[in-house]
Every structure is written in structure tokens, then in C-alpha cells.
N, C-alpha and C positions, 0 to 999 in steps of 0.2 A: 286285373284284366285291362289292356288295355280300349280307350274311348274309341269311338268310330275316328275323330278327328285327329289322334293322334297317330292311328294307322293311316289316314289321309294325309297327313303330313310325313310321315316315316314314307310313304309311296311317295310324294313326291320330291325326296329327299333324294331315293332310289332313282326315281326319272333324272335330273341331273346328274347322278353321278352319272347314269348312263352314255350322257352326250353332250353335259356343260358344265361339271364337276369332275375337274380330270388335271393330268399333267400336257405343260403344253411336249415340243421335241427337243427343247433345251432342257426342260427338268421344274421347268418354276407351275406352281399354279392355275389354272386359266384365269382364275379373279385377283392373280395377284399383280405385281407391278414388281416387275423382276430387278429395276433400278434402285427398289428401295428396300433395304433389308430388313428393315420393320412390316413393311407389306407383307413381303414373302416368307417370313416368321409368323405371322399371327394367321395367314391362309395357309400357310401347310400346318400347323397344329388346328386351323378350322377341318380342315378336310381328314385328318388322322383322326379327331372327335368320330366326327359324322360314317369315319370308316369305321371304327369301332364300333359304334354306337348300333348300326344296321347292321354289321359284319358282311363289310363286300368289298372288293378289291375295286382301285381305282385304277384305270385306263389312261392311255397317252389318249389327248384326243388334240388332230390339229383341224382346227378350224379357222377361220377367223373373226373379230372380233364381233361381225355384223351377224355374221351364221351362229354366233354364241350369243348373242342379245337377240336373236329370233327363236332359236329354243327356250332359251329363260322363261321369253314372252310366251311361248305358247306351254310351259309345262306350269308355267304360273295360270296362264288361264285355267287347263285342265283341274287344277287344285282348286280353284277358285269356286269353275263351276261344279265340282263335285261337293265342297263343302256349304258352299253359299245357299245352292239351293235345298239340303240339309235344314236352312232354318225357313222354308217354304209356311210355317204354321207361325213365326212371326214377324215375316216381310212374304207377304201372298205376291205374289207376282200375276202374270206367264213374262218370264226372263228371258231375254237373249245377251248369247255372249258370241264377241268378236275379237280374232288378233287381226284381221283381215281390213285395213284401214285406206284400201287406195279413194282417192279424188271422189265426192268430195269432203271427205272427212267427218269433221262434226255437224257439217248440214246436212246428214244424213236423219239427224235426228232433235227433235223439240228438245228445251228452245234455240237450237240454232238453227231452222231450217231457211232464215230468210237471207243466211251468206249466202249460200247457193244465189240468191239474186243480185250481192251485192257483187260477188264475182261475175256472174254474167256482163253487167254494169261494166266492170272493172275489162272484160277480155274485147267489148267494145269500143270502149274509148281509147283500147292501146291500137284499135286499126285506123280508129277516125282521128286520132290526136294523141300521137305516143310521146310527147311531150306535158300534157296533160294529165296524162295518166299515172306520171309518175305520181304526182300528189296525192293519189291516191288510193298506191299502192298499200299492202300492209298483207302479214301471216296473219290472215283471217283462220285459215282451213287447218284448223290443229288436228294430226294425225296420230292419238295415241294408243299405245301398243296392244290395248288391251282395252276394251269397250263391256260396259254391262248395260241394259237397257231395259227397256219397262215397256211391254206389249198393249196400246190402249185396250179397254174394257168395252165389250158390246154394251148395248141397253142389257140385253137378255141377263148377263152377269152379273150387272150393277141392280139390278130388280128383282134379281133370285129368292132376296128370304120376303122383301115387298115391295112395294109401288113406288121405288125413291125417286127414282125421274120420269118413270113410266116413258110413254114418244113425245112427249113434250120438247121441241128445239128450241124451244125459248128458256125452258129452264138448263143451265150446266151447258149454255149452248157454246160455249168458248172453249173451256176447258179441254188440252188435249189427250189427258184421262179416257175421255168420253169418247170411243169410237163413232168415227162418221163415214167412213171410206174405207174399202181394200187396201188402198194402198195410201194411209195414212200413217204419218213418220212416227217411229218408235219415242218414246223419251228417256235421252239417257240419264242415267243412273249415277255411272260413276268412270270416270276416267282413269284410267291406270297407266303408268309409266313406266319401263323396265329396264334398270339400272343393273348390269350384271357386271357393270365395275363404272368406278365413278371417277374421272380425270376431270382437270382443272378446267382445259377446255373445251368440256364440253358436257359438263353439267349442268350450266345454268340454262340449257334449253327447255330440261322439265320446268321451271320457272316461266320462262317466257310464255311456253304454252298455258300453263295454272294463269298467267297473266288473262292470258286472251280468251279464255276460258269465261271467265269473272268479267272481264269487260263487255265482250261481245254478246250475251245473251240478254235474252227474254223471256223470262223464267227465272225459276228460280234455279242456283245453281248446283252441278255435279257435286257428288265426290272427289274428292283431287288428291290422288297420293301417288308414290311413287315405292317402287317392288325395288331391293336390290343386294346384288350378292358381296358386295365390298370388305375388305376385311378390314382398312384401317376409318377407324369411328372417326378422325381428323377431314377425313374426304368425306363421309358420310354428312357430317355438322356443316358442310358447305351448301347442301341441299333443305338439312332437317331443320337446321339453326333459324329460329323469326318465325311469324307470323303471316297471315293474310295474304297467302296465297294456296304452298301446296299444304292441304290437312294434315299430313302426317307421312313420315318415312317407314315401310315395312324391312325388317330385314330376314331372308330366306331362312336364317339359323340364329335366332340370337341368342338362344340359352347356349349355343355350343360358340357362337362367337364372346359372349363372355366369359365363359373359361377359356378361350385360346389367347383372348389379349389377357385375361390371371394368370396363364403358365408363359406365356411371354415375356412377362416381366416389364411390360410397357406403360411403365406409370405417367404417360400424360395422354397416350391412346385409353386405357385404364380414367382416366377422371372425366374424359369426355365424354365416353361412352356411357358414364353414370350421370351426366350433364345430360344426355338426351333422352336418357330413360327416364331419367326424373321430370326432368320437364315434360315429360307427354308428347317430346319429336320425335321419338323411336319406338316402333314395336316390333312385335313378332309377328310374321306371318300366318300363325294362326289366329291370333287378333284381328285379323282384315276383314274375316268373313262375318264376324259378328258385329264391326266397325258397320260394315255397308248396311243393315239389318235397322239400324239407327234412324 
């Protein structure tokens, strides 16, 4: 029989094929990279897997690349929040999840809620002294695809089984745990990034953000990972490869991605991709949810 999560993932296998697992109108893959024949080898044997595996035909789907990294993004949420909160009996929440990231970003929520002031700062001095301001410009307002956040806790909550803070403001009077306001800013959880293919340039943006991520707060920090549909584990190592920054690389299929670079015959795709599993930069997407749990 199969697990509750592995039908959550079989469903969200289905949801992509739906609408970002498909053929583009030339014939090549949507995650694959049509210039490179090892790409477009190792993604049409991923996506033959995954058609077999569920038994469902795959569609032409023309999109383009922004409207297919906005699905990814939002059917990776849907998996996320169906499984995550799954383990609600060993990370208690009340959770909120967002793909929904306009302005202004991660001051929307603890610890970053004090960029919101350093940009107010910042959108003044560009009228009083826009010469000035450049110095002190910077991507404070990282906007990542996929947001999980942590709901503060009333008194009432926090003193349910007894007296732990009681109305006490002087005791846990800081902490933003501890609700004090309606409209007191969430604290995020875990940042998510969605990679539904990964080119040279323009992968190290999930970097830059993981950067500013870790520099700009107060608190302590997110989760930092990035989601992605990529079939050559070479593009993949450009993001997972090193330390101290993003946590860890998820990939949408990776038991079907490594049999499609085994039937490919791509023995240096093939040593990498055991480079990143081995070392703990590569997981599986059902990994994530028990990851954030952590």
C-alpha cells in the first residue's frame, strides 16, 4: 500500500505533468535545454520514467519560461503545504504558506521586518540626494518564490497546559514568538527558491539571495533551499556544490532522475550526481518536508 506522501508526491508529479512537464512545439522537453544533447537525453528518459511510472500521457505545453517557473513554484507550494503540515504533531505551527512575493518582500516578516525602514531611508534620500543614495543602494528585499512562515502564539496558547508567561510583559517580552498585536509580522520559516531549469546565467541569483538572506537579519536564520526540475546534475552542482549559504538542493524526481542519467549512459553526469548525493547537496523532494520539521 502505498504511504500518504508518496501519493502526495505521485499527485504532485501529475500536477506538472499537467502544465510544466511537457513537450515544448519543437519537440524537446520544457526542462531540458534543446542545444545540448545530453540535456535533452537525460529529460526525455526523466519524463518517459515519470510517464510510465503514473501511467499518463504527456502534452505539448507552450509556455514560456517565466509562466513555467511560476507553476513549478506554485505546485511545489501545494506539495509542500499538503505534506508539511502532515507533520503538524512534530513542528506545531499555525503555518502560512505564500508564492505570492510582491514589495516588500522578506520585510514582510521577522527577522527582517526593519528593511522595510532601511528602504523607506533609501527611497528618501534618492529625492533629497540621488547622488548619495547610490552608496547606499543594495537587494535588501529578497523575493522568494515560495515562503513558509510561523503564525506568533497568543498568551492564551502559550499558557494552555500552564502559567509559562502568564500577562507578564516583562517576562518573553522581546521575543516575536510571543504575540502582541493583530497585526504583528509573521516569522519566516523557510525560504524557497524554484529552479524549473537551471542556466549559467542565471543561477547564481538563488545564491545572491541565500547571501542576503544571512547577512541582513535579526534573528536567527531561514531555511534556505532551492526546488528544481533540471535534468543535467552538471547545471545542478553549480548551485548544490559548497557550503554556507543555500542548505541544500531539492530535486522534483530524483529516484527517476537517476535512473534516466543510468539509461543515458552519461558517465560524468552519472559521477556528479553521486557527488551531490553523497555529500548531502542533493535531495529528493520528499526530503524537504521532513527537512523543514528540523
Amino acid at each position: 500500500m502505498n504511504s500518504i506522501l508518496k501519493q502526495q508526491r505521485d499527485e504532485y508529479h501529475r500536477d506538472l505533468a499537467s502544465r510544466v512537464l511537457g513537450y515544448r512545439p519543437n519537440g524537446s522537453m520544457t526542462n531540458a535545454d534543446s542545444s545540448s544533447k545530453t540535456s535533452s537525453a537525460i529529460a526525455c528518459q526523466l519524463a518517459q520514467i515519470i510517464k510510465q511510472n503514473l501511467q499518463l500521457e504527456l502534452r505539448e505545453i507552450a509556455a514560456t519560461g517565466q509562466e513555467l517557473g511560476s507553476r513549478f513554484a506554485d505546485a511545489t507550494c501545494k506539495f509542500l503545504k499538503g505534506s508539511f503540515l502532515k507533520l503538524e504533531h512534530a513542528r506545531p505551527g499555525p503555518w502560512g504558506f505564500s508564492v505570492s512575493q510582491a514589495s516588500p518582500g522578506i520585510a514582510r516578516y521577522e527577522p527582517y521586518t526593519h528593511l522595510a525602514r532601511v528602504q523607506e531611508f533609501i527611497e528618501r534620500l534618492r529625492k533629497d540626494d540621488p547622488a548619495a543614495a547610490v552608496s547606499f543602494e543594495a537587494d535588501y528585499f529578497v523575493m522568494p518564490d515560495i515562503v513558509i512562515f510561523r503564525y506568533p502564539w497568543a498568551d492564551a496558547d502559550i499558557n494552555r497546559q500552564e502559567s509559562l508567561v502568564g500577562d507578564d510583559p516583562e517576562v518573553a517580552g522581546y521575543t516575536p514568538f510571543r504575540k502582541r498585536s493583530a497585526s504583528q509580522a509573521g516569522i519566516l520559516h523557510a525560504s524557497i527558491s524554484c529552479k524549473w531549469t537551471i542556466r549559467s546565467d542565471r543561477a547564481q541569483n538563488a545564491r545572491t539571495e541565500a547571501l542576503n538572506l544571512l547577512r541582513t537579519r535579526k534573528g536567527r536564520a531561514p531555511h534556505i533551499v532551492v526546488v528544481t526540475g533540471e535534468p543535467m546534475p552538471t547545471r545542478i552542482a553549480s548551485l548544490a556544490l559548497g557550503t554556507g549559504d543555500i542548505d541544500c538542493v531539492y530535486h522534483f524526481a530524483l529516484p527517476e532522475l537517476c535512473r534516466a542519467v543510468k539509461e543515458t549512459s552519461a558517465e560524468d553526469q552519472s559521477e556528479m550526481l553521486e557527488q551531490l548525493i553523497r555529500g548531502n547537496r542533493l535531495r529528493d523532494i520528499s526530503d524537504l518536508p521532513f527537512d523543514l520539521a528540523v
